[in-house]
C-alpha angles and dihedrals in degrees: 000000000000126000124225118197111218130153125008108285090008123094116192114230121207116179117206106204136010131182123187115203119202112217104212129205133218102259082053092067092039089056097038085057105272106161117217112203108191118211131176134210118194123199112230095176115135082242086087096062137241100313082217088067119079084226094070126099089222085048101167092224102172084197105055135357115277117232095281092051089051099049086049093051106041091050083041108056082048104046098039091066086065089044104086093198091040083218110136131192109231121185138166136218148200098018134104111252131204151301093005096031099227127164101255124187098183113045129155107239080220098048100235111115092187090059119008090172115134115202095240131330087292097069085047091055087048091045094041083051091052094050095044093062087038106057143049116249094222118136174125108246097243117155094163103097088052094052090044085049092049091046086061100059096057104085087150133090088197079058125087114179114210107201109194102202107195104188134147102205119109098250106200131053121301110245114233115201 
């Protein structure tokens, strides 16, 4: 910015440059074609108790969702409007699977590796259900593997992925005083 005197009380000012920036909301990248993918990553660790007991998290109530089933669908039923597949990736973490009961990090909820997707949040509470009564909640709490999967699958910069993480482990460091 430069300044001009010119008549007497008055000062001229030039601007040499200007640069107006837009701030965009979301519904601004929804409508100008953003993409939202919607995956989803369970904690099996034992953490999260015995899912006989009413105390679990994964607590198999026949009569109502247990704590797990309600976060899922309550982010769910919001998010999948914005999901134009409704597909959605659903994995598992933290528990021993069968047959050869290994640790596994990184597990699809509908045991299929090649395509993990589950049609709504529907078909990820039914898929959730099934590997709750397959595997075997162990541990550690790692959700590492899952984040650095999910990561893969974006090649887009219209794509945005939204990885819900439902977990019960303390996840910093524990304070000693």
């Amino acid at each position: 910015m430069s300044q001009e005197k010119t008549a007497e009380g008055t000062r001229l000012v030039t601007l040499l440059s200007f640069k107006a920036e837009s701030e965009y909301t979301f519904v601004d990248y929804i409508k100008g074609g953003t993409q939202l993918n919607f995956t989803v990553a369970i904690d099996f660790t034992a953490s999260n108790g015995n899912p006989s007991q009413p105390t679990s998290l994964h607590y198999m109530n026949p009569y109502q969702l247990n704590a797990y089933g309600m976060a899922l669908k309550a982010v769910g039923e919001i998010i999948q409007d914005y999901d134009s597949d409704k597909l959605f990736p659903a994995y598992g973490f933290g528990a021993k699977i069968p047959p050869d009961g290994k640790i596994s990090h990184e597990f699809p909820l509908n045991g299929d590796a090649e395509n993990p997707n589950c049609v709504g949040i529907q078909g990820v509470l039914e898929a959730y259900f099934k590997s709750l009564r397959t595997v075997k909640l162990y541990g550690p709490t790692n959700f590492a593997p899952v984040i650095n999967q999910v990561a893969s699958l974006c090649h887009s910069e219209t794509t945005w992925i939204v990885l819900a993480t439902k977990c019960s482990a303390w996840l910093g460091s524990p304070r000693t005083s």
